[in-house]
C-alpha beads as a LAMMPS data file, in Angstrom:
LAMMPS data file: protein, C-alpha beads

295 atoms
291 bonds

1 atom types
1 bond types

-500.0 500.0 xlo xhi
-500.0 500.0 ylo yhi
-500.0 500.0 zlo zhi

Masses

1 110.0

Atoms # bond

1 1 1 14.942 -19.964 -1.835
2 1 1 15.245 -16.635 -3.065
3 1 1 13.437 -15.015 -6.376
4 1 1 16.062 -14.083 -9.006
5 1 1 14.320 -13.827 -11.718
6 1 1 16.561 -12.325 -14.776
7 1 1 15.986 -8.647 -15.452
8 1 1 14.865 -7.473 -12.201
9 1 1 14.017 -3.553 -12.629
10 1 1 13.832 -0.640 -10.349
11 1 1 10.471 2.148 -9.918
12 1 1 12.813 4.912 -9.768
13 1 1 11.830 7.307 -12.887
14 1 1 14.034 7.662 -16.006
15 1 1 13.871 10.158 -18.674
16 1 1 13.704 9.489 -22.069
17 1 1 12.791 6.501 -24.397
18 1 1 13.283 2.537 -23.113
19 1 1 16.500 1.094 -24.084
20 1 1 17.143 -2.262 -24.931
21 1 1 20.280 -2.966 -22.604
22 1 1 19.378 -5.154 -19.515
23 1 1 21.187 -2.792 -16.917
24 1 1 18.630 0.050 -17.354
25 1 1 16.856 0.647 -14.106
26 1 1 13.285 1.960 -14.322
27 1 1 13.432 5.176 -12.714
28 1 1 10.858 6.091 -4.190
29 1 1 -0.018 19.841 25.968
30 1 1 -3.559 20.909 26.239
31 1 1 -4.680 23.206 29.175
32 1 1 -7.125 21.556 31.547
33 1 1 -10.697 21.134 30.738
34 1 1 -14.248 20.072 32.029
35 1 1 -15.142 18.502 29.077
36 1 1 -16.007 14.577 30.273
37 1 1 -13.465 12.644 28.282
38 1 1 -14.584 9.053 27.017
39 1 1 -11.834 6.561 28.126
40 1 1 -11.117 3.945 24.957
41 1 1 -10.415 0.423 25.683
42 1 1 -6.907 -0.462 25.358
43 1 1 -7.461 -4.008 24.551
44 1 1 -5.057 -4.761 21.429
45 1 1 -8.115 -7.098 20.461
46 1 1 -10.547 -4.348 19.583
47 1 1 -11.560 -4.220 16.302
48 1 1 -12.575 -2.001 13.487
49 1 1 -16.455 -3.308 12.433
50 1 1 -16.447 -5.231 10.300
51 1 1 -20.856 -5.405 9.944
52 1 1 -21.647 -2.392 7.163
53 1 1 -23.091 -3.886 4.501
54 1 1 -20.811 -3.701 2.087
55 1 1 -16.744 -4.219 2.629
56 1 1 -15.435 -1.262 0.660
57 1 1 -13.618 0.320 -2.459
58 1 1 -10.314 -0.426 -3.080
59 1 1 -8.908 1.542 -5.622
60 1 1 -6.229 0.663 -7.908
61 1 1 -4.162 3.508 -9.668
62 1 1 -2.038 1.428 -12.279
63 1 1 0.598 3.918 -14.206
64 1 1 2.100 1.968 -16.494
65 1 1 2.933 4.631 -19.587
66 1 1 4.429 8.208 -18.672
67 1 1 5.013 11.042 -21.325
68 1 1 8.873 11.588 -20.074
69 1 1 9.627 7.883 -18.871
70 1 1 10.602 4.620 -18.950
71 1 1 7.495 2.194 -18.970
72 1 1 6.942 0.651 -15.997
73 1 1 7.003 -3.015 -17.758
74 1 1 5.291 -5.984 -15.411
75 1 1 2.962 -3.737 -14.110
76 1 1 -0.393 -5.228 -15.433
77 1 1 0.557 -8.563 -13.973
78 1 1 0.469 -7.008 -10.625
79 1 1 -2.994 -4.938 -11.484
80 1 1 -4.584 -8.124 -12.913
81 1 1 -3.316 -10.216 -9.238
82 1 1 -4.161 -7.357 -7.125
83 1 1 -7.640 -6.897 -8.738
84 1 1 -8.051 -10.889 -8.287
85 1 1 -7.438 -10.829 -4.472
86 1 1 -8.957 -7.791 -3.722
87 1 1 -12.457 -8.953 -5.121
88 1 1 -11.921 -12.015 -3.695
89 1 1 -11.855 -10.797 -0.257
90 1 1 -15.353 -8.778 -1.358
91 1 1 -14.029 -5.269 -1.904
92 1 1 -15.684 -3.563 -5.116
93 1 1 -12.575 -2.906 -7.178
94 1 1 -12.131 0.286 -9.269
95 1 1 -8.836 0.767 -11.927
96 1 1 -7.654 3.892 -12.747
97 1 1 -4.879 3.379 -15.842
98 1 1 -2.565 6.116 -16.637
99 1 1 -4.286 8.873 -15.342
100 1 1 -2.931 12.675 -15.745
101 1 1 -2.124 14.299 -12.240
102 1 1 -4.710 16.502 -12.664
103 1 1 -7.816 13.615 -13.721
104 1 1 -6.105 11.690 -10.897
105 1 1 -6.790 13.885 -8.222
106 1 1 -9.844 14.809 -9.270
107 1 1 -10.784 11.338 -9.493
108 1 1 -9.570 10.693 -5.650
109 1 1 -11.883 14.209 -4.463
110 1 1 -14.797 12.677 -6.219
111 1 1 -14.376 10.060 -4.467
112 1 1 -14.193 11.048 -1.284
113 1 1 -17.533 13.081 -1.628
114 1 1 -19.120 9.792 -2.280
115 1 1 -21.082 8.237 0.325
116 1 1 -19.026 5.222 2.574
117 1 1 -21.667 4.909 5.097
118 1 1 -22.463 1.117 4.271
119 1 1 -18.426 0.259 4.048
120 1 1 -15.923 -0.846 6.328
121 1 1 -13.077 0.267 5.130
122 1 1 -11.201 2.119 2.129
123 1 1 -8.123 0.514 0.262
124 1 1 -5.887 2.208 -2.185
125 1 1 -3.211 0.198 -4.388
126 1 1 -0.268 2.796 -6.161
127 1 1 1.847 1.368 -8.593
128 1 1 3.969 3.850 -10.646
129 1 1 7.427 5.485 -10.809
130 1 1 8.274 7.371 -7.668
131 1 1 11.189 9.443 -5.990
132 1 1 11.541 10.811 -2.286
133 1 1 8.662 12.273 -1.086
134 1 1 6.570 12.315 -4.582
135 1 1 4.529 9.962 -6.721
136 1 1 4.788 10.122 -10.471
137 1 1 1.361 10.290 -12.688
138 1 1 1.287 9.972 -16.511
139 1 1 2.402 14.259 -17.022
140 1 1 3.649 15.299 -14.001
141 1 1 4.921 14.074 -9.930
142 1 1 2.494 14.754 -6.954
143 1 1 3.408 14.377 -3.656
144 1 1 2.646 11.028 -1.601
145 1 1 -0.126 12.644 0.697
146 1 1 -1.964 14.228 -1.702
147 1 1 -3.198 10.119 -1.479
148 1 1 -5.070 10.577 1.772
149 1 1 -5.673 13.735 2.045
150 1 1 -9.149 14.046 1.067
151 1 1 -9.855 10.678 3.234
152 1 1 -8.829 11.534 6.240
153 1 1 -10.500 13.568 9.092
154 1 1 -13.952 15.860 8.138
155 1 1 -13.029 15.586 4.806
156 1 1 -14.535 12.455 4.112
157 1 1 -17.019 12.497 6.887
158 1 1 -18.785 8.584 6.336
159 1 1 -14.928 7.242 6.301
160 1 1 -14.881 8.847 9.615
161 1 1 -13.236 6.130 12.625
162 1 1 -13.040 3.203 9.567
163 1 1 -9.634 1.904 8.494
164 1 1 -8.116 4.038 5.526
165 1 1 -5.126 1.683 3.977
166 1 1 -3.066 2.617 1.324
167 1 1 -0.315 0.336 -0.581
168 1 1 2.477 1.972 -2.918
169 1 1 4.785 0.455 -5.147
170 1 1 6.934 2.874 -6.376
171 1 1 10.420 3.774 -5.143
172 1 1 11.572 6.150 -2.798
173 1 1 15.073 6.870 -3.558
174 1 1 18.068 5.968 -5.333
175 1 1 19.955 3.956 -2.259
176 1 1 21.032 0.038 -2.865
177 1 1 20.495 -2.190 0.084
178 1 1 22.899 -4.781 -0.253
179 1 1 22.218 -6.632 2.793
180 1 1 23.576 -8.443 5.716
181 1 1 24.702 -12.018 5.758
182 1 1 22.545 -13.812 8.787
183 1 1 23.091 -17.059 10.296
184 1 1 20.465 -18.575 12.596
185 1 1 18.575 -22.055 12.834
186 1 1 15.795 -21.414 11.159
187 1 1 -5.724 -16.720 18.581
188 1 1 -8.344 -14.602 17.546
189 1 1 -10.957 -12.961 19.779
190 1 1 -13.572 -11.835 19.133
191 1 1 -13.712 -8.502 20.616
192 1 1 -16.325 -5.720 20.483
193 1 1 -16.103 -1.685 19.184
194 1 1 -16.839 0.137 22.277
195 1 1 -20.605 1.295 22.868
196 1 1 -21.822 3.883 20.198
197 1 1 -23.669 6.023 22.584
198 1 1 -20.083 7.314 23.191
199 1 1 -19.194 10.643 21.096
200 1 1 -15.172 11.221 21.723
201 1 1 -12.643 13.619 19.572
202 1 1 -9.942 11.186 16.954
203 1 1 -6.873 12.396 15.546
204 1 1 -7.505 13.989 12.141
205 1 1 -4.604 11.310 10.883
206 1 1 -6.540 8.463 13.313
207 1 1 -7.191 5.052 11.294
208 1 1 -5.128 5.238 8.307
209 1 1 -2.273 3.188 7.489
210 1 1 0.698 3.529 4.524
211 1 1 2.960 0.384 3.597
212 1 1 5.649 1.342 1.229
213 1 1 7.272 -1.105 -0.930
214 1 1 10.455 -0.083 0.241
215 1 1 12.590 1.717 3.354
216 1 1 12.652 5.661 2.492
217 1 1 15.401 6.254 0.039
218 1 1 15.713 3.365 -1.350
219 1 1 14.887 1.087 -4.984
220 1 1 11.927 -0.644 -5.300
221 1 1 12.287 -3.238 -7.206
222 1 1 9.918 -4.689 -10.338
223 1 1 10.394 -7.799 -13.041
224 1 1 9.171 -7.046 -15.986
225 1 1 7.619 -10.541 -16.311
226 1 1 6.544 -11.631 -12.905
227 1 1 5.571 -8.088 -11.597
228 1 1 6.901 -6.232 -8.264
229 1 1 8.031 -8.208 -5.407
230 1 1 5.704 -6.095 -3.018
231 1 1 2.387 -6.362 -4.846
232 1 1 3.214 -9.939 -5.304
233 1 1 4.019 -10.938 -2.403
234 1 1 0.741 -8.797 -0.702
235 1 1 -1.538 -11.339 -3.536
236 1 1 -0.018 -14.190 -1.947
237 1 1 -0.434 -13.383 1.707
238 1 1 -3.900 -11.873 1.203
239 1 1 -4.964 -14.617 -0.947
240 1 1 -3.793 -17.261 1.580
241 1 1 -5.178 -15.331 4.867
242 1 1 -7.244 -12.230 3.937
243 1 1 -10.357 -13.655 5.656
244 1 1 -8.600 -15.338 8.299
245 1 1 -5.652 -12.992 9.846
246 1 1 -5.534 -9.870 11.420
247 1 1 -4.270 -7.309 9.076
248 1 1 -0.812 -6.153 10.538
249 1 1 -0.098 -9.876 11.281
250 1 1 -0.585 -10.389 7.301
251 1 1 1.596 -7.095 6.229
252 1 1 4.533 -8.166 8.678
253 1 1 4.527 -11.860 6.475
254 1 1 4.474 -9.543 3.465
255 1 1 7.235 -7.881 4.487
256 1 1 9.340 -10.901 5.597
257 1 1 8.413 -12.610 2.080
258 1 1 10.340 -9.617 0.630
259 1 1 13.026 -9.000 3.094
260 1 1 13.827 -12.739 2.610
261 1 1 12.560 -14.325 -0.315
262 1 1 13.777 -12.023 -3.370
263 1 1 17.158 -10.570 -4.392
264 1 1 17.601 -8.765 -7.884
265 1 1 19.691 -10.923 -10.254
266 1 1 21.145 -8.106 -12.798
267 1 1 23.982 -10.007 -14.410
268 1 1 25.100 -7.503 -16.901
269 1 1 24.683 -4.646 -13.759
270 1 1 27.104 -5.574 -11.105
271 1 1 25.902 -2.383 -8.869
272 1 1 22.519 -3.473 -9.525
273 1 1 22.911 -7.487 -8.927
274 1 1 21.970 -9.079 -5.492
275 1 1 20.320 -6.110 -4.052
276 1 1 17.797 -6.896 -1.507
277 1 1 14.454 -4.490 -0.317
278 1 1 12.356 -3.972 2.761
279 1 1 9.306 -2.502 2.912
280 1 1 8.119 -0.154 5.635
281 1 1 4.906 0.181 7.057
282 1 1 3.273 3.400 8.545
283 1 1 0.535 2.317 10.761
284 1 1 -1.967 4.940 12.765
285 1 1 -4.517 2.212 12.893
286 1 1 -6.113 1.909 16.418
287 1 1 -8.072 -0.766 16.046
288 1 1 -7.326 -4.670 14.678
289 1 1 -8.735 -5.155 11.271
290 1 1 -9.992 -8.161 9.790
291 1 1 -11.580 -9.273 6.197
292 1 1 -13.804 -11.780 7.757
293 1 1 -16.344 -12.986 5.130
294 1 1 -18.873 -10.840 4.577
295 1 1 -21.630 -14.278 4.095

Bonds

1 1 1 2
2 1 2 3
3 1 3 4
4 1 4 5
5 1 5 6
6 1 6 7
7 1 7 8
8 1 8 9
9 1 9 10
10 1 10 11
11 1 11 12
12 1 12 13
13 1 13 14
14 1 14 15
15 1 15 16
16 1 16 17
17 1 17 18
18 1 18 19
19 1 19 20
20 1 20 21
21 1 21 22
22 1 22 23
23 1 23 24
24 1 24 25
25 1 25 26
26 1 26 27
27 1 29 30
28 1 30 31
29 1 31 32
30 1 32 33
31 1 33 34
32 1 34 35
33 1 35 36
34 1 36 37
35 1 37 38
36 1 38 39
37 1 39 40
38 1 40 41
39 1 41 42
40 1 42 43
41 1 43 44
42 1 44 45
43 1 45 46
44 1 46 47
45 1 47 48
46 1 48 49
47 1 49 50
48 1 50 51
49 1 51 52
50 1 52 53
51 1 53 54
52 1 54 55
53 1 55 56
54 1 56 57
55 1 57 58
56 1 58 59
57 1 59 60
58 1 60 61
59 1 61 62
60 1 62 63
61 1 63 64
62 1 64 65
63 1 65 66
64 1 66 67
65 1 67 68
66 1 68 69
67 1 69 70
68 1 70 71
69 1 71 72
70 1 72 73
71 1 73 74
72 1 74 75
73 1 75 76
74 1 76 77
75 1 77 78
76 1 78 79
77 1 79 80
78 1 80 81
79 1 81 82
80 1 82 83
81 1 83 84
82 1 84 85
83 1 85 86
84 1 86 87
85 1 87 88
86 1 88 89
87 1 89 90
88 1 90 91
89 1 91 92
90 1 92 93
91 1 93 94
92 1 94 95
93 1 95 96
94 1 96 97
95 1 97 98
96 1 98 99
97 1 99 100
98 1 100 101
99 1 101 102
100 1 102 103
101 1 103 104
102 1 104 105
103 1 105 106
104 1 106 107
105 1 107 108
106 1 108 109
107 1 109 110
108 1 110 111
109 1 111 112
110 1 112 113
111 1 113 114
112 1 114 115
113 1 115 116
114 1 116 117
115 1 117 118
116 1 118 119
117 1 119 120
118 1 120 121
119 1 121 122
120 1 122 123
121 1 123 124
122 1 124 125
123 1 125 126
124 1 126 127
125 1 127 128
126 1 128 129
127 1 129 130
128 1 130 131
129 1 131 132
130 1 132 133
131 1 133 134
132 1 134 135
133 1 135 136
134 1 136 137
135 1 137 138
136 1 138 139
137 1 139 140
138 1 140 141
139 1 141 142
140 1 142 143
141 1 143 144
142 1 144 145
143 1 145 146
144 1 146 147
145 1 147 148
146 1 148 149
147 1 149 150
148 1 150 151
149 1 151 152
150 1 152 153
151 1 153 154
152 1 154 155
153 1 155 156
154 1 156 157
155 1 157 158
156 1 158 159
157 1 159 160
158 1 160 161
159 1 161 162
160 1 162 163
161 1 163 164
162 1 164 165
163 1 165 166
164 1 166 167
165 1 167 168
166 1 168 169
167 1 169 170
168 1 170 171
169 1 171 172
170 1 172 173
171 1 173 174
172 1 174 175
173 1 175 176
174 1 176 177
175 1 177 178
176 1 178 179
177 1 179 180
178 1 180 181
179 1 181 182
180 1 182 183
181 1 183 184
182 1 184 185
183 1 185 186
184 1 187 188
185 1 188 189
186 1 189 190
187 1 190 191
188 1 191 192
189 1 192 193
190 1 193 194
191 1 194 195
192 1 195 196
193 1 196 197
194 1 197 198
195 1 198 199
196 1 199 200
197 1 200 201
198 1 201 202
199 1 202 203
200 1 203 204
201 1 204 205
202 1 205 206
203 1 206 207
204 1 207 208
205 1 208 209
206 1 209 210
207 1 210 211
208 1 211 212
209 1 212 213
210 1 213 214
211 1 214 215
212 1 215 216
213 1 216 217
214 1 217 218
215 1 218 219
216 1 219 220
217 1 220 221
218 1 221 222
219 1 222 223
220 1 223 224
221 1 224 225
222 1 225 226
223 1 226 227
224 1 227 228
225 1 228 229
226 1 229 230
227 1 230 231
228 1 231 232
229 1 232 233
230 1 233 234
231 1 234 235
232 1 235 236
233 1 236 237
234 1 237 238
235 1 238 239
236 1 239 240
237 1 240 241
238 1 241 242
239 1 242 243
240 1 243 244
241 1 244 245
242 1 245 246
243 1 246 247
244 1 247 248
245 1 248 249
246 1 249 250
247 1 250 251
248 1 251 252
249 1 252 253
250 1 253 254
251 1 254 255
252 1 255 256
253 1 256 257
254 1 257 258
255 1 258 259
256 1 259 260
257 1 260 261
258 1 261 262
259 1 262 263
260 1 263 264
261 1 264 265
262 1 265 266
263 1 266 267
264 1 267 268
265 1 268 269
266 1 269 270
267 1 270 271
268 1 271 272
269 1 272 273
270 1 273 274
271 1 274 275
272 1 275 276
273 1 276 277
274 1 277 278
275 1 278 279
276 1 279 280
277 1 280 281
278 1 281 282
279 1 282 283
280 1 283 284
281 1 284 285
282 1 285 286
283 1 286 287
284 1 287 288
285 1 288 289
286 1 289 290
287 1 290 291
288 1 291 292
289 1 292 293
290 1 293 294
291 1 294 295
């Protein structure tokens, strides 16, 4: 059965002060060489380790307040389940609430300089207003890859071949999906990284992986009472399998929860009412990853 909970909103940004009426949307070919090239397994099983001593950080930029928009109401239901999950699967959880875009990006350089050596993996979580292409902080937009950019390739050297993953709620456009009616009737192995002797070149943009809350363009949609249908739905699938299941296996039953499970219910809105939302996932991931318990 589908979520309709009564006042669904949108994390599209809107100017100006909150209003009271319920239809208000919240406004997302090389030349030859000599070189000896190391050949990579291509076994689908091969994972990311999973040994450092520690799991990771996994960062969670809540903007809830902006100084020229709409608060984004439901959001600290959302931090407070995210939080929950994440340090239940052993990551050490840092919040960062309504940062500037300057103090935010500073925050994200400093860090990157840090040492990861003894982590797995790093894990952002974005929830704010957003628009096509940019992010919204408390003063001012920044574009989306200003995320990962100083995470990825030499400049964050001890995140270097470890999985980068980064989750954003926030909406990417104005567009209304309304849907398509359907009718139908309703192994792990344990694989090794290849030897470490074995010094080969990665793609600066190697091992990182983006999952939008919603399909470019689009609404993304947030109740101001139960929180976002895409962070919610990630706390109940990470919650449920996060040491168990690979992690693209547990983002595709994220996605399916919210393709299937949830449909606005605007009453007073009739544009707005019965809208559905699927999120997209950006994977450059070349390895499986797992949250196995760290004990």
């Amino acid at each position: 059965m589908e979520n309709v909970a009564k006042n669904d909103e949108t994390d599209i940004k809107v100017f100006g002060q909150s209003r009271p009426t319920q239809d208000d949307p919240v406004r997302q070919s090389a030349p030859a060489s000599n070189i000896p090239v190391h050949t990579v397994s291509a076994d689908p099983d091969d994972e990311y380790s999973s040994k450092n001593k520690n799991r990771g950080l996994a960062i969670v930029i809540n903007q809830e307040k902006f100084t020229t928009m709409k608060s984004r109401e439901g959001t600290s239901k959302d931090r407070e389940d995210i939080c929950a999950v994440l340090k239940q699967l052993e990551f050490q959880v840092l919040v960062l609430n309504d940062l500037k875009r300057g103090a935010l990006i500073n925050k994200l350089k400093e860090i990157a300089s840090e040492d990861h050596t003894e982590n797995d993996c790093l894990v952002v979580i974005v929830m704010t207003h957003g628009e096509q292409g940019v992010l919204f902080a408390a003063d001012a937009e920044y574009k989306v890859d200003r995320l990962w950019e100083c995470f990825i390739g030499d400049a964050c050297p001890t995140l270097l071949g470890k999985p980068k993953l980064f989750f954003i709620q926030a909406c990417r456009g104005k567009q209304l999906d309304e849907g398509v009616l359907l009718r139908c009737a309703m192994d792990t192995v344990d694989a090794r990284e290849a030897p470490k002797q074995h010094i080969y070149t990665v793609p600066t943009m190697a091992d990182l992986l983006v999952m939008y809350s919603t399909y470019d363009g689009h609404y993304s949609w947030r109740n101001p009472t139960n929180g976002s249908w895409f962070i919610q739905s990630l706390c109940t699938v990470l919650k449920s399998y996060g040491h168990e299941k690979e992690l693209l296996q547990m983002l595709t039953a994220v996605s399916r929860n919210v393709a299937y499970n949830y449909r606005s219910f605007v009453p007073d809105n009739a544009k707005m009412d019965a809208m559905k939302q699927m999120p997209c996932i950006v994977s450059m991931l070349t390895k499986a990853v797992y949250f196995r318990p760290k004990s």
